[in-house]
C-alpha positions in Angstrom: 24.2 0.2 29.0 21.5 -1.9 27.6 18.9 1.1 27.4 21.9 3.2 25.0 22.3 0.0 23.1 18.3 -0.3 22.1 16.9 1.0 19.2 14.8 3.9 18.9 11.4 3.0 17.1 10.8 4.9 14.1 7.2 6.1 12.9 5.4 3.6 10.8 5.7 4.1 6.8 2.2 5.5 4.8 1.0 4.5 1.5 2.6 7.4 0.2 5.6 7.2 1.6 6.1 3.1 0.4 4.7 4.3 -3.2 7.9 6.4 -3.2 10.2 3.8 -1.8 9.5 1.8 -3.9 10.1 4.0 -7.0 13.5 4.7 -5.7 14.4 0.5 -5.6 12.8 0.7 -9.3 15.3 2.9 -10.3 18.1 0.8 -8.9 16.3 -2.2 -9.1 19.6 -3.8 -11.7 21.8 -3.4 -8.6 19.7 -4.3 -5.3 17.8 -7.3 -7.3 21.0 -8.8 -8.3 21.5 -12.6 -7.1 25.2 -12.3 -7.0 26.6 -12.3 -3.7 30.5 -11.7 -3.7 32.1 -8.9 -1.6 32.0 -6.3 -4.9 28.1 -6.7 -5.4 27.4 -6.4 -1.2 29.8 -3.3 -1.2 27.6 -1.6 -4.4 24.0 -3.1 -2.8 25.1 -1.0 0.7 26.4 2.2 -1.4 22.7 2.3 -3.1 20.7 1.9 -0.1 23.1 4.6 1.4 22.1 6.7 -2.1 18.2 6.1 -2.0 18.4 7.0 1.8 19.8 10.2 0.9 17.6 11.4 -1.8 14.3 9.6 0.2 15.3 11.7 3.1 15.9 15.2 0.9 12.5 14.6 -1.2 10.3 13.5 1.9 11.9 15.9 4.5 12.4 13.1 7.3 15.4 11.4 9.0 15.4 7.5 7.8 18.4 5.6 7.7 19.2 2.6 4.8 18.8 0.2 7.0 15.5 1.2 7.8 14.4 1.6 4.4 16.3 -2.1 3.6 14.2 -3.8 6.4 11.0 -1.6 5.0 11.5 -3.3 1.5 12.5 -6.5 2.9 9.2 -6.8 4.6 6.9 -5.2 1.6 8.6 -8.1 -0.3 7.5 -11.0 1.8 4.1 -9.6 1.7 3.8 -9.3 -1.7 5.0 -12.7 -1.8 2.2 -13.9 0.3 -0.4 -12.1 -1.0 0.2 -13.2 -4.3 0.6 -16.9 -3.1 -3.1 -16.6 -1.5 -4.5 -15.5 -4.4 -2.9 -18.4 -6.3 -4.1 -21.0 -4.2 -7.7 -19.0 -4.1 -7.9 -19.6 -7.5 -7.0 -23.2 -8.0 -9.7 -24.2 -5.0 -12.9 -26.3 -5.7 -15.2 -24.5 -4.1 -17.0 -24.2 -0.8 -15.9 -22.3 2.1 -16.4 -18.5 3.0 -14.9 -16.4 -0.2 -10.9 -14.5 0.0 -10.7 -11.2 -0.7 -6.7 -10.4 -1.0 -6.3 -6.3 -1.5 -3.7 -6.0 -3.7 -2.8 -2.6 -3.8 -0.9 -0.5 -6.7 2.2 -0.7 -4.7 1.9 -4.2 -4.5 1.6 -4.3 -8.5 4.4 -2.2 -8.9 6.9 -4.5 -6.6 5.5 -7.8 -8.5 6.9 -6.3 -11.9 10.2 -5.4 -10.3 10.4 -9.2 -8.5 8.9 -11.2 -11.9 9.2 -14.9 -11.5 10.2 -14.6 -7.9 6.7 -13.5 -6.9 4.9 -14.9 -10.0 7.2 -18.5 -10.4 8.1 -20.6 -13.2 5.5 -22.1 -15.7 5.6 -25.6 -15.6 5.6 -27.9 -18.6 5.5 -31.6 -17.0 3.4 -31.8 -14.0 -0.5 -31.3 -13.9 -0.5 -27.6 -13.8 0.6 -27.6 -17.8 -1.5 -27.4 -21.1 -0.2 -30.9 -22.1 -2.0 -32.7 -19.3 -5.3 -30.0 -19.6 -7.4 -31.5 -22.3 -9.9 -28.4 -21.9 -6.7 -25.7 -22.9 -5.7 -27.5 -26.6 -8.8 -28.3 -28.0 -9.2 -26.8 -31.4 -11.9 -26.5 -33.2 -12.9 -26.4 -36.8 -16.1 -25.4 -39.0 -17.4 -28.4 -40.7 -17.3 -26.6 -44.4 -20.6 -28.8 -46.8 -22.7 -27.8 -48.9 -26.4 -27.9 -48.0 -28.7 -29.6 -50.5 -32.1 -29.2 -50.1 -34.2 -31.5 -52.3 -38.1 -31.3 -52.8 -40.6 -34.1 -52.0 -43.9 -34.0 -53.1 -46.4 -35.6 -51.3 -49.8 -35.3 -53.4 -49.7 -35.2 -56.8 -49.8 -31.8 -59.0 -53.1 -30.4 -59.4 -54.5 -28.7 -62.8 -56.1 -25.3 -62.0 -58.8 -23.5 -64.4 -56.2 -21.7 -66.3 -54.4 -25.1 -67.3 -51.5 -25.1 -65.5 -50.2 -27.7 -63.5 -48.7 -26.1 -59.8 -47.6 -28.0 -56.8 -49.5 -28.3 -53.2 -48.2 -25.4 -50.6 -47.4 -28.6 -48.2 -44.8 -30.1 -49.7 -42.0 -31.0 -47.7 -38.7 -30.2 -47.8 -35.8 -33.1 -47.6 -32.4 -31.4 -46.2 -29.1 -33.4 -46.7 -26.0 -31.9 -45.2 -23.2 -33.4 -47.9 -19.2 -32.9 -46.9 -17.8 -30.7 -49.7 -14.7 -32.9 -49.1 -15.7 -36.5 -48.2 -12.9 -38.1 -46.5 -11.5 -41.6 -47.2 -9.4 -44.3 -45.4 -6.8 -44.3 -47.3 -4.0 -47.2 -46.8 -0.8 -45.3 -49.0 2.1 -44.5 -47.2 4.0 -43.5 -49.9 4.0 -40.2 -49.5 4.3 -40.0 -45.8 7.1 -37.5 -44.5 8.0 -38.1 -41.0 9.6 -34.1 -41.1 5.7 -32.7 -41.2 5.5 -34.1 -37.5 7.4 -31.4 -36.3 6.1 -28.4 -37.8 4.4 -26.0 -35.3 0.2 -26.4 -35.1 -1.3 -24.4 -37.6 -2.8 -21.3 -36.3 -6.4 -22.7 -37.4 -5.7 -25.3 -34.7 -4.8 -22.8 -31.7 -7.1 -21.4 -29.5 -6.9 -17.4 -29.2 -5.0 -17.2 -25.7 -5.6 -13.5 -24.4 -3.3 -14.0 -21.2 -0.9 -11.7 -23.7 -3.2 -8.8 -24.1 -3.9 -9.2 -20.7 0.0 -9.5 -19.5 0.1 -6.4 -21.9 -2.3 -4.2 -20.9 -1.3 -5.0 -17.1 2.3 -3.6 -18.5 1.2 -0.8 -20.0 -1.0 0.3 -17.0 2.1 -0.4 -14.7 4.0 1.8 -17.1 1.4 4.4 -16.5 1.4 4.2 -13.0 5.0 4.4 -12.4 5.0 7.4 -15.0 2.4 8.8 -12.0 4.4 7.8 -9.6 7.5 9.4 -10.8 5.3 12.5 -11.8 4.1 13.1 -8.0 8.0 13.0 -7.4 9.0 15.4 -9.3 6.0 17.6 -7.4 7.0 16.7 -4.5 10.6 17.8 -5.1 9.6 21.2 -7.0 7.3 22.1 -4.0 10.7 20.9 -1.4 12.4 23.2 -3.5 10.2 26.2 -3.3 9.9 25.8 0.5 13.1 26.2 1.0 13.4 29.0 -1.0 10.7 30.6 0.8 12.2 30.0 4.3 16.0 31.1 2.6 13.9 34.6 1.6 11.9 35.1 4.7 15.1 34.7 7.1 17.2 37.3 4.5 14.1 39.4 5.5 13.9 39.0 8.7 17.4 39.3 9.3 17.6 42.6 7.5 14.4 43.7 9.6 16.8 43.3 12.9 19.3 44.7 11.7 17.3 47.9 10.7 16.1 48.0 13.9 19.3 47.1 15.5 20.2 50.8 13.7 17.5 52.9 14.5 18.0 51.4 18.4 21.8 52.6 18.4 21.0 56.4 16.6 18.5 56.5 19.8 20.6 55.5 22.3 23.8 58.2 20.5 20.7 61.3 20.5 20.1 60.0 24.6 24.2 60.5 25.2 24.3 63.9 23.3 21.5 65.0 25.1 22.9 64.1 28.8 26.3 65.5 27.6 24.6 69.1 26.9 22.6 69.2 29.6 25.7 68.4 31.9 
């Protein structure tokens, strides 16, 4: 009883094969990555893992069942998870100690941007991790703007050469003063103070160019292009499903109307056998 009760182990998933699972949650990802959990949302989560086992099964030519595929993607996600979480805490280290290589794999990519903040989390702005309380990320700078005066300083006194003219000495030196073109003053007038300018946004002069966009954005678009790949190799790999069975569908037609021939020539033998036997009797 217990041995018909036990499940039968399936063969373990390839790269390929997870690449292509996953595309199929991507599609669906609005339905199975929904946080709701009433009866209606359960009843359309198992109807889609019933859907992606069907057309995983048709594209890849194998026998997997949803809940295999579930558990599959269940575990991918916890790894993803941890990987991720490594490589966080890699990064905020000190130092020391043997280096971490996490491989992070395209997959692995591709199932952070379906997750988001789950794998990623939050951005805090009131413990130490934010840009409030990390002097080194809102330090502006700004060009000190003068005017440079240079000023000449004549250490011997002119000469008179042959021709009459009076010329300086080569060696002079050179006095440089750096003057403000603006010179600041303390200035104690608060009439014109406006408490409203205090909560304007920082000036753009004042921010530091922050490329974690372009980065986020080119990590997108290369995402983007990957899952185009990915959904590329798909459609291959359903064109050349497709063709097989054609193939197979033509080469049992022909073989079946081989037999058949046969099948007739066989039978006019054996009818020329009976006429003969009956003439000779």
């Amino acid at each position: 009883m217990q041995e018909s009760n036990k499940r039968k182990r399936t063969a373990n998933f390839t790269a390929d094969e997870e690449q292509i699972l996953i595309s199929f949650v991507k599609k669906y990802k609005h339905i199975l990555e929904n946080k709701k959990s009433d009866a209606v949302t359960n009843s359309e989560k198992l109807k889609t893992w019933e859907k992606i086992a069907q057309e995983y099964c048709s594209l890849m030519g194998c026998s997997k069942t949803s809940l295999c595929l579930r558990t599959k993607y269940n575990n991918m996600k916890k790894n993803v998870k941890k990987k991720f979480a490594e490589e966080k805490n890699y990064l905020r280290c000190t130092g020391g100690g043997p280096s971490i290589n996490v491989d992070i794999s395209s997959t692995d990519n591709t199932l952070k941007e379906i997750l988001g903040d789950t794998v990623t989390g939050f951005v805090s702005n009131y413990d130490a991790d934010s840009d409030q309380h990390n002097p080194a990320n809102n330090v502006a700078t700004k060009d000190f703007q003068g005017e440079l005066f240079i000023e000449s300083v004549s250490e011997t006194e002119p000469t008179v050469n042959s021709e009459g003219s009076c010329e300086k000495s080569i060696n002079d030196s050179m006095k440089i003063t750096l003057m403000p073109e603006n010179p600041t003053t303390n200035s104690t007038d608060w009439s014109k103070y406006n408490t409203v300018k205090l909560k304007r946004p920082k000036s753009s002069e004042l921010r530091l160019k922050n490329d974690e966009k372009n980065i986020q954005k080119k990590i997108s678009t290369w995402a983007l292009s990957k899952t185009e790949l990915v959904e590329l190799q798909r459609k291959c790999f359903l064109e050349e499903h497709q063709q097989k069975l054609k193939h197979n569908q033509e080469k049992h037609e022909l073989h079946m109307k081989i037999q058949k021939e046969e099948w007739e020539i066989k039978k006019k033998i054996l009818l020329l056998d009976k006429k003969k036997h009956m003439f000779k009797k």
